[in-house]
C-alpha positions in Angstrom: 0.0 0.0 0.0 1.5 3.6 -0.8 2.3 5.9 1.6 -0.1 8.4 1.4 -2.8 5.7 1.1 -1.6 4.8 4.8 -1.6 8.3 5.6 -5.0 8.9 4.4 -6.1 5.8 6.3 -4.8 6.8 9.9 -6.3 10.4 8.7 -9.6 9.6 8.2 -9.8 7.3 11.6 -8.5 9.4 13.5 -11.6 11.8 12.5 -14.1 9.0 12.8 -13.4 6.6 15.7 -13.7 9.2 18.2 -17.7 9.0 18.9 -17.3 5.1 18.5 -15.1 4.7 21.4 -17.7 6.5 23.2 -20.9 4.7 21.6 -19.0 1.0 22.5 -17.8 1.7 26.2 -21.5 3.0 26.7 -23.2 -0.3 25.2 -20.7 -1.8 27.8 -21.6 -0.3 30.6 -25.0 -0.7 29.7 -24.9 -4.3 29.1 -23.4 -4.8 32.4 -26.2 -2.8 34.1 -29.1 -5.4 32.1 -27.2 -8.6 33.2 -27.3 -7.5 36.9 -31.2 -6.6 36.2 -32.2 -9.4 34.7 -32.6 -12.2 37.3 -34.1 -9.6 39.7 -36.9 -8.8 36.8 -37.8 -12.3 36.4 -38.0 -13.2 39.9 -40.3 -10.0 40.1 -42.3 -11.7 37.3 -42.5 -15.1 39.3 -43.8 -13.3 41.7 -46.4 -11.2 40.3 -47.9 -14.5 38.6 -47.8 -16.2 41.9 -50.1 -12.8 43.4 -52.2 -12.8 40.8 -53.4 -16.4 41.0 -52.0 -17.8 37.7 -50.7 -20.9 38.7 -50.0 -22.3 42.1 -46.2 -23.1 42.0 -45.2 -26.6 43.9 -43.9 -26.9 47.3 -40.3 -26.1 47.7 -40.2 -29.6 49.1 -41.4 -31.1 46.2 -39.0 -28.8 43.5 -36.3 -31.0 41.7 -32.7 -30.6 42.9 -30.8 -27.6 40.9 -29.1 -30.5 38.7 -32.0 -32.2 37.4 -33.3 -28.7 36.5 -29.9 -26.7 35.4 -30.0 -29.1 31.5 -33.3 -27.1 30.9 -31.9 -23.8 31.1 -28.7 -24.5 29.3 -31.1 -26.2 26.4 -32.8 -23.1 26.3 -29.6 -20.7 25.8 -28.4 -23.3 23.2 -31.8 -22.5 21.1 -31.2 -18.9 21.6 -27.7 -18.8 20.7 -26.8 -21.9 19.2 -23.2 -20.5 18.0 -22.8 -18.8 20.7 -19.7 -19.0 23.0 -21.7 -17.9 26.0 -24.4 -20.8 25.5 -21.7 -23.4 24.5 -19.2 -22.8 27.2 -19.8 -20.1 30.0 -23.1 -21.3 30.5 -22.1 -25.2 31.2 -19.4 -24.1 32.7 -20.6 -21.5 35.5 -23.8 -24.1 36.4 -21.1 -26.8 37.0 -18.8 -24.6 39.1 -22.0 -23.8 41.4 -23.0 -27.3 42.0 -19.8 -27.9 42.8 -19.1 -25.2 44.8 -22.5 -24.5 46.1 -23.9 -28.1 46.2 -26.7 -29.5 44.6 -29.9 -28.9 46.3 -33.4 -28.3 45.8 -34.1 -25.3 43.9 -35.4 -23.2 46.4 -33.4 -24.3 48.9 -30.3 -21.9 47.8 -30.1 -18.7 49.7 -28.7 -15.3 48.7 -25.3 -16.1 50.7 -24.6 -19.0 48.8 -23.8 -16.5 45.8 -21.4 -14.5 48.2 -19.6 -18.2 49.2 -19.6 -18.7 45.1 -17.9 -15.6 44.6 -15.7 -15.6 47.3 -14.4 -18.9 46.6 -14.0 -17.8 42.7 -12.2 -14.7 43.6 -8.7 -17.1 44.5 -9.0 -19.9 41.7 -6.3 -19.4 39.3 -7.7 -17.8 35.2 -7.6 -20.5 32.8 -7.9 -23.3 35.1 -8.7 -25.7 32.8 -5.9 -25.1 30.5 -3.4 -25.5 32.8 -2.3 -28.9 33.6 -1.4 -28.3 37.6 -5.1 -27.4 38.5 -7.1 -28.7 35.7 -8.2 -31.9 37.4 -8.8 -30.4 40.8 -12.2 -28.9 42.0 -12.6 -25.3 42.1 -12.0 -25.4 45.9 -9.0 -27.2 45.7 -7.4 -25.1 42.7 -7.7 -21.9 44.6 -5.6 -23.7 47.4 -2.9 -25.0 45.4 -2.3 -21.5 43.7 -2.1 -19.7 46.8 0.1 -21.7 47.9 2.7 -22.0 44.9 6.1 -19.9 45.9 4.6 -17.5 43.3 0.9 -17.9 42.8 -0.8 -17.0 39.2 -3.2 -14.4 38.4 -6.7 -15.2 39.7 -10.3 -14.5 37.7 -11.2 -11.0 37.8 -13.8 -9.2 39.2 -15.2 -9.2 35.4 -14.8 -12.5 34.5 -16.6 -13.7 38.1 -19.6 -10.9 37.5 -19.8 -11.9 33.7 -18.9 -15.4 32.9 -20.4 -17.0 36.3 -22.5 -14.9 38.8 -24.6 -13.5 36.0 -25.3 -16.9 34.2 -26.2 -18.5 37.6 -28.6 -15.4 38.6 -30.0 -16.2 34.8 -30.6 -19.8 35.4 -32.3 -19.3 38.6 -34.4 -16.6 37.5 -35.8 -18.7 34.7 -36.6 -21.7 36.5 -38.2 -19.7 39.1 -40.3 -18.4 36.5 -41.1 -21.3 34.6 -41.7 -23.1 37.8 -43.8 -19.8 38.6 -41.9 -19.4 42.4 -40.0 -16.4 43.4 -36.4 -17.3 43.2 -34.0 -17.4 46.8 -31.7 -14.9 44.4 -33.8 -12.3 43.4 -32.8 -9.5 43.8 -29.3 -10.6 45.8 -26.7 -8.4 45.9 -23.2 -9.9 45.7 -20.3 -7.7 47.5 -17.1 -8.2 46.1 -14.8 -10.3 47.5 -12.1 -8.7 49.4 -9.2 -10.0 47.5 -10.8 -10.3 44.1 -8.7 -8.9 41.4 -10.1 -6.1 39.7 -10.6 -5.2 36.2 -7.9 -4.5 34.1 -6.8 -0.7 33.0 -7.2 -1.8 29.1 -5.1 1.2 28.1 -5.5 1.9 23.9 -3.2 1.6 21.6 -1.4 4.6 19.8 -1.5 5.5 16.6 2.0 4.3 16.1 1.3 1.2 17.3 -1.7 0.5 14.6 -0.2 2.0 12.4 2.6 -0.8 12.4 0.5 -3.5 12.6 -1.7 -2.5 9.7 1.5 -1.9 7.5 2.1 -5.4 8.6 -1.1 -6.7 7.7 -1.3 -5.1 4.3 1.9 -6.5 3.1 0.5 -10.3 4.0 -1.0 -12.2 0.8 -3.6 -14.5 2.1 -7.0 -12.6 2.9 -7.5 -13.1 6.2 -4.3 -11.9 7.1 -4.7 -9.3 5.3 -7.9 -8.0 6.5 -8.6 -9.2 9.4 -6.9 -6.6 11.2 -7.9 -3.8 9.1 -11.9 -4.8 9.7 -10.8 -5.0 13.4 -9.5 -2.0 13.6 -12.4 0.0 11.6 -15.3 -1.8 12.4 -14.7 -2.8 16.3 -16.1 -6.0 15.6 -14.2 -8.8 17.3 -12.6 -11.9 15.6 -15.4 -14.4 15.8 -18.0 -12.4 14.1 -15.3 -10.9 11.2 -14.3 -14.8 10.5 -17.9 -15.7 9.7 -18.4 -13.0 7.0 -19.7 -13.7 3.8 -19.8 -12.4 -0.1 -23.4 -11.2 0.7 -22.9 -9.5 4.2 -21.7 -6.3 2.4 -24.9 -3.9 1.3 -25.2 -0.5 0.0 -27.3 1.4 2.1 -29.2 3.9 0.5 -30.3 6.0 3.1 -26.9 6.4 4.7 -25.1 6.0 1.2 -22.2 4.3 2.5 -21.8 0.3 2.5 -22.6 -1.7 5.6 -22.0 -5.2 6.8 -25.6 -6.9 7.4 -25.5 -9.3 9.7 -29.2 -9.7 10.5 -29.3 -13.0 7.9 -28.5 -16.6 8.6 -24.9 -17.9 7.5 -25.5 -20.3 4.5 -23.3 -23.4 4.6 -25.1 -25.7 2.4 -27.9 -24.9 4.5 -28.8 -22.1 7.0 -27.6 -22.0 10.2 -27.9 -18.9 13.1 -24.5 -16.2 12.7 -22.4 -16.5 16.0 -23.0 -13.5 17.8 -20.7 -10.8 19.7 -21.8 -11.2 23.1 -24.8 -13.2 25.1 -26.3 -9.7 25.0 -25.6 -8.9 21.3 -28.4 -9.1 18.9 -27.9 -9.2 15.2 -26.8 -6.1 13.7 -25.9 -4.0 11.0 -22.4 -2.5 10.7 -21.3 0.7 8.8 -18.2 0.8 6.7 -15.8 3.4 6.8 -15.6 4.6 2.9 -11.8 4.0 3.3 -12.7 0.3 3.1 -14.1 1.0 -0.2 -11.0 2.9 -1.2 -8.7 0.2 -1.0 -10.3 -1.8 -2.9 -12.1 -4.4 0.1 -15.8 -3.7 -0.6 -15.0 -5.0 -4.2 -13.1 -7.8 -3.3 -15.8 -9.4 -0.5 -18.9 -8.5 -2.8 -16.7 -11.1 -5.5 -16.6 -14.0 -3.3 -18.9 -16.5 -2.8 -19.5 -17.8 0.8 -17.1 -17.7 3.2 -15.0 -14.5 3.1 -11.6 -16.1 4.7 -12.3 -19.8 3.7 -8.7 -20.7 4.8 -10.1 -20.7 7.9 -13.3 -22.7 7.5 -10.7 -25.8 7.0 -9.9 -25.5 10.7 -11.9 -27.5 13.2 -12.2 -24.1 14.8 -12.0 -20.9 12.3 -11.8 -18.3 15.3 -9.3 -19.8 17.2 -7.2 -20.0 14.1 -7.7 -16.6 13.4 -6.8 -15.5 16.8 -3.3 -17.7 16.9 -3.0 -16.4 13.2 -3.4 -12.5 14.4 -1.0 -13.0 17.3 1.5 -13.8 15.5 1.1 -11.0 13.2 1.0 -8.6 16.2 4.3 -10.0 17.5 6.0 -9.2 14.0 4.9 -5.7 14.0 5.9 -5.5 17.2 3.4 -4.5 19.4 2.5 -7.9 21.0 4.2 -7.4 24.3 2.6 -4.1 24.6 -1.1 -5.4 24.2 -0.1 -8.4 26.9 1.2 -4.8 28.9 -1.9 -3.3 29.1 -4.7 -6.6 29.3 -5.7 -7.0 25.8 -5.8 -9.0 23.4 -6.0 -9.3 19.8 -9.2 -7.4 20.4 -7.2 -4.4 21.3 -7.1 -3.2 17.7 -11.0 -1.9 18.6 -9.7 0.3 21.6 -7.2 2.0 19.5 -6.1 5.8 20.3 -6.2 7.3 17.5 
């Protein structure tokens, strides 16, 4: 890419990305806000029905215990969000941690201080514990244990990762088997205090210009597709990784009424047959995305509205396409560079999105 192509590039975001920042750290901190009301809106519901006479719910004594019950909820997020990371895996993952760590009961047997224990005892078990081999086959109880004690313990979950990936899908579970049982649930409306040596969110610092700048001179030197645009979309669009590698020929529209081109990802995928588009988030609905005209400049619109199906079809011959595309832009991050920098400040590839420009 010339020069002043590049230059024009890092011009015209830095004119434009402002106000997105702003928009995407707002939908942020109002998703966070709806996942804490949630549970405490259906367990309102369950108790409105039960006021108004609609159904007499059975007798606590009588309720299933939480594990026969749990496999109904996580069959209900799977038909939601079938390609969904949060229904696949945070889900199943956070319901097994709180029988485990809770113990499996009657439904309504659970009080609001058993999410406090839950929290508490998630605040000191080691991040990624099922990925590393020293805690992987120990319970959640025991993993916590063994990394305090280690001469030099590893980094724990983070207040985020405990609010989002396992208090809020338990709070979720409980509040719709309450309903659909039509009984208040024991955790409406429970507030969970954070535990006192929880470790907080990370300061997810952006990027400078420099430091896009060299990746995307990176990137646009790369020959295979994916490479190549991966980071550019990335960095333009915010979107993360998982929803760019499931682009198609057909996801790029004009839109008339804002005469610029858009990614529409409101349609179904089409591989051989139709199946539902992996989403951002749990909380993410499908969307339409619009295009800097730069993308059109350099040629990209033209390229994707050429292709048929996948976009980066490299990747579809992965058993996994977005955690190919992950290991793939991590290595292009630590050739331009600025690899050690993003581990620095908490990020990810995702960093690209948060740039400062």
């Amino acid at each position: 890419m010339a020069e002043d192509a590049r230059d024009a590039l890092i011009a015209e975001l830095r004119a434009t990305l402002s106000e997105e920042r702003k928009t995407r750290k707002r939908e942020a901190e109002i998703a966070d806000r709806l996942q804490e009301s949630v549970a405490a809106l259906h367990g309102e519901l369950a108790a409105l029905r039960a006021e108004l006479g609609n159904a007499k719910g059975p007798e606590p004594e009588h309720l299933p215990l939480f594990s026969e019950l749990s496999p109904e909820f996580e069959a209900e997020k799977m038909k939601e969000l079938p390609n969904n990371t949060y229904s696949r895996y945070a889900v199943p993952a956070a319901l097994a941690a709180w029988l485990e760590i809770c113990g499996d009961r009657p439904l309504l047997d659970y009080r609001p201080k058993d999410l406090s224990e839950f929290a508490r005892v998630l605040a000191r078990v080691p991040s990624n514990k099922a990925k590393q081999r020293r805690f992987a086959d120990l319970s959640y109880r025991e993993a916590a244990e063994a990394n305090a004690g280690l001469r030099k313990p590893g980094p724990t979950l983070s207040v985020t990762s405990i609010r989002r990936q396992y208090v809020g899908p338990v709070q979720q579970a409980f509040a719709w088997l309450c309903a659909e049982h039509r009984v208040e649930s024991p955790l409406a409306g429970a507030k969970v205090a954070e535990p006192r040596d929880v470790r907080p969110a990370e300061d997810r610092a952006p990027l400078t210009a420099s430091q896009i700048a060299a990746v995307l001179r990176e990137a646009l030197e790369r020959v295979r597709p994916d490479d190549r645009w991966l980071p550019v979309l990335g960095f333009l669009t915010g979107c993360r990784i998982s929803e760019l590698v499931y682009l198609q020929g057909r996801d790029p529209k004009w839109n008339r009424a804002a005469q610029a081109w858009i990614f529409d990802l409101r349609g179904a995928l089409v591989d051989g047959h139709e199946v539902r588009r992996p989403l951002k988030n749990s909380g993410a609905s499908k969307r339409i995305i619009a295009l800097p005209s730069i993308l059109d400049e350099i040629g990209f619109v033209a390229w994707a509205r050429e292709r048929r199906g996948w976009l980066f079809d490299q990747l579809h011959r992965t058993r996994n396409p977005g955690k190919t595309a992950s290991k793939r832009m991590a290595r292009l991050l630590e050739k331009a560079g600025v690899r050690g920098a993003i581990r620095k400040k908490g990020r990810g590839t995702h960093a690209l999105a948060y740039a400062e420009v």
